[in-house]
Every structure is written in C-alpha cells, then in structure tokens.
N, C-alpha and C positions, 0 to 999 in steps of 0.2 A: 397548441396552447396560446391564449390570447398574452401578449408582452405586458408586463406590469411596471410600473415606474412608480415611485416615492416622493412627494413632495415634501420639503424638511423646510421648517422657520429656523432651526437653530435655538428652540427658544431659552431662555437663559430662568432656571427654575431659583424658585425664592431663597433665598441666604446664596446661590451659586455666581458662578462668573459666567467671563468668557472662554475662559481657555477653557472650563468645564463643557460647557455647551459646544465647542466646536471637538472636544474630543468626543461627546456622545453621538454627533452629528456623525462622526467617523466611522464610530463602532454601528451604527444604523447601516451607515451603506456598508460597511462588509459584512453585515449578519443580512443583508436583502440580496448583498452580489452572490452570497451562500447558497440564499434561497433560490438564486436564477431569475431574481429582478432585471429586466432591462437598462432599465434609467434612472439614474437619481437627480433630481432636480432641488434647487435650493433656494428659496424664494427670498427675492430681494426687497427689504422691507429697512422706510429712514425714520429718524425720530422714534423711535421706541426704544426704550432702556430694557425691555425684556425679550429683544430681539436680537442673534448675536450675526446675524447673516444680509449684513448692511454693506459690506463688499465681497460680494459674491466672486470676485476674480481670487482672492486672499480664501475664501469659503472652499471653491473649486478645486484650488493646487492642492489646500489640506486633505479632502478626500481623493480627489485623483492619485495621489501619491501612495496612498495604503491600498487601491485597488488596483484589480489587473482585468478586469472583464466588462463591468458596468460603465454605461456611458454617465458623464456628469455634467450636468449643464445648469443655465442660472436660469430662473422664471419669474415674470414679475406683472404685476397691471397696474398701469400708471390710469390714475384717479388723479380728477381736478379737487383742485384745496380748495 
C-alpha cells in the first residue's frame, strides 16, 4: 500500500475560532491515524486571520498528544513578498 499523509491549514471557518480549528485539526489526524495514514503534516501559513496553524510547534504538540501512531510534522513554502 502506497503511504498517505494529510496536509491540514487548520483553517479557522466563519463565525469559529481558534481553539475550534485546532480541536478539528485534531479530530482529522485521529480519524486519518484510524484510517492508517502515515503523516500528518500542518502547514505553516502568517498573516491570515482564517488560518489557525501560524505556530506550527504549538499546532504539533496539540495533535501529537492525542496520537499514538501517525507521524506529525510542520510543512511550509516560503514565497517572496
């Protein structure tokens, strides 16, 4: 079976927060680590008010913590302004 990995914004939906977006973020990687996803990756993205995954370190520990199998790391491409 080819490895699957997840890429998550975190993104933070209309009327919601942050604390909401990153507990969905959460419930994502353990309904993927369920599925027997490899990776979950969480893309580091600044200046965006509908983005909740701008410190990826803080992003990280929250999902690492509720999983036991899936790797978690942060992903990002740095664009010139």
């Amino acid at each position: 079976m080819v490895p699957l990995s997840v890429l998550d914004l975190a993104p933070i939906v209309e009327g919601g927060d942050v604390a909401t977006a990153l507990a969905a973020s959460r419930a994502l990687a353990l309904d993927v680590e369920r599925l027997g996803y490899r990776r979950f990756w969480i893309a580091e993205h600044h200046g965006m008010p509908g983005i909740a995954s701008a410190a990826t370190s803080l992003c990280i520990a929250h999902v690492a913590s509720a999983t036991k199998t899936i790797r978690v790391g942060a992903g990002g491409i740095m664009l010139p302004n």
